[in-house]
C-alpha positions in Angstrom: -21.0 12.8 59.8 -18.5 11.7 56.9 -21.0 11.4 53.5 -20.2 8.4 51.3 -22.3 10.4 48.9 -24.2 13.6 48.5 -26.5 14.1 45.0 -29.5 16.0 44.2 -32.8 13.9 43.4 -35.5 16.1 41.9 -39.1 15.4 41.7 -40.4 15.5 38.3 -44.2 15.0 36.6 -42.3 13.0 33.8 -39.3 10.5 34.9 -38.4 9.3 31.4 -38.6 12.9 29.8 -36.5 14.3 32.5 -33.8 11.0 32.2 -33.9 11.3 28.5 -33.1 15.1 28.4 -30.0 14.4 30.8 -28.5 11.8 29.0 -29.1 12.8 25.2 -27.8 16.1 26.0 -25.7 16.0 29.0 -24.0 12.7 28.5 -25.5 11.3 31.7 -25.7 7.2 32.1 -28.7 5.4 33.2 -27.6 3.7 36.4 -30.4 2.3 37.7 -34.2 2.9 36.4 -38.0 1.9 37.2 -41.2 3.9 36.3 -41.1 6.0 39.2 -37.4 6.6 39.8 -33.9 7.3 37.4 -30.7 7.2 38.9 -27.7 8.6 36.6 -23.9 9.4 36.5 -21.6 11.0 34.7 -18.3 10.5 35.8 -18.2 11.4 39.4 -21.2 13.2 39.2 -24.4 12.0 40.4 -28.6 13.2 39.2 -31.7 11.3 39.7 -35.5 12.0 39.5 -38.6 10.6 41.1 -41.6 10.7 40.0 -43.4 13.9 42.5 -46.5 11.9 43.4 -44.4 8.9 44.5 -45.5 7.6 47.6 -42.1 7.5 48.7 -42.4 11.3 48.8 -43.5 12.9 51.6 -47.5 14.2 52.0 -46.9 17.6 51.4 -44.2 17.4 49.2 -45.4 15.8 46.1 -44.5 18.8 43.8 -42.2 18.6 40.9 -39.5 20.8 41.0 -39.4 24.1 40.5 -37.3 27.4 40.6 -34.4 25.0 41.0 -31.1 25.6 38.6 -28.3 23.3 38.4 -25.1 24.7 37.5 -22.9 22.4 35.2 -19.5 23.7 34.2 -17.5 23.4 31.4 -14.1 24.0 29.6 -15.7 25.7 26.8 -19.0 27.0 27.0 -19.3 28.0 23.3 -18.5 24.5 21.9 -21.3 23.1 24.6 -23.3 26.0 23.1 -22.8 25.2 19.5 -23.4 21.6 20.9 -26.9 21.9 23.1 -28.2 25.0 20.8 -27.4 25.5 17.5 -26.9 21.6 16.5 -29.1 20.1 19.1 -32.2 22.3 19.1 -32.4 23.5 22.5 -34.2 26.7 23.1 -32.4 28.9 24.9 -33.8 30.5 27.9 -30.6 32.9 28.6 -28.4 33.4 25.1 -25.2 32.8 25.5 -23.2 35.8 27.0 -20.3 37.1 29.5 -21.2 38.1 32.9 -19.1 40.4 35.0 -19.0 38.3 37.8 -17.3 35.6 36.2 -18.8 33.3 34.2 -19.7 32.9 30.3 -22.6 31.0 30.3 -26.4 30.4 29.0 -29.1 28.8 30.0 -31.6 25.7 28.4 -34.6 24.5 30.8 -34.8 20.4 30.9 -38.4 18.8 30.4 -39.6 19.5 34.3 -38.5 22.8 33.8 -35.7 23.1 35.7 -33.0 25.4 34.7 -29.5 24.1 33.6 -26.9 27.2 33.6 -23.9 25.9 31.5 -20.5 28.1 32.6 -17.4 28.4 32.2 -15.1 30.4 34.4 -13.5 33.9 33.1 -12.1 36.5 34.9 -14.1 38.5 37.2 -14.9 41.9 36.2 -13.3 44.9 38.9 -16.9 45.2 40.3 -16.6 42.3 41.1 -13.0 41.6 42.4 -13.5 42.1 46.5 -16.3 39.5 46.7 -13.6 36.3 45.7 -12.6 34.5 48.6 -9.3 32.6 48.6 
């Protein structure tokens, strides 16, 4: 199989809550939109949300996401900080802080809950130094 494309699409109670989030906050672009259904892009990068009880869904599987975290990285985690938190009003739900395992990084939850972990990439801590591959 050679993909010609590989994004997540997460079922969510509220489409337009969810689509607004990512692109006041994120920077996202509204490629393609109905109701029941937001496709956006960033770049290279690809996110979209269906409404959970869409038909289109399987039986059985009309839940909106949850326990799900995306990871989005960054150059500079505290300007995205300062950015998202402290001028933009998001709560939150990790503070901002340096992990051995290297990252820097917090955590805000969009409006179906699911958790966005903004990182950036410092150096891993010695704990931590046999588990890197490459």
């Amino acid at each position: 199989m050679e993909p010609t494309g590989f994004y997540p699409v997460l079922g969510v109670d509220d489409v337009a809550a969810s689509r607004a989030f990512w692109v006041e906050h994120f920077g996202f672009e509204v490629v393609f939109e109905v109701d029941w259904y937001a496709s956006l892009r960033r770049g290279a990068h690809e996110l979209a949300f269906v409404a959970a009880d869409h038909p289109t869904v399987p039986a059985g599987f009309r839940t909106a996401a949850r326990g799900l975290l995306l990871n989005v990285e960054v150059p500079d985690v505290d300007a995205e900080y300062e950015r998202v938190v402290v001028r933009g009003g998001l709560h939150p739900e990790l503070d901002l802080r340096s992990e051995e395992f290297g990252q820097r990084h917090f955590i805000v939850a969009d409006p179906a809950g699911v958790l966005v972990d903004v990182i950036t990439e410092i150096p891993v801590g010695a704990e931590y130094a046999e588990a890197v591959v490459g």
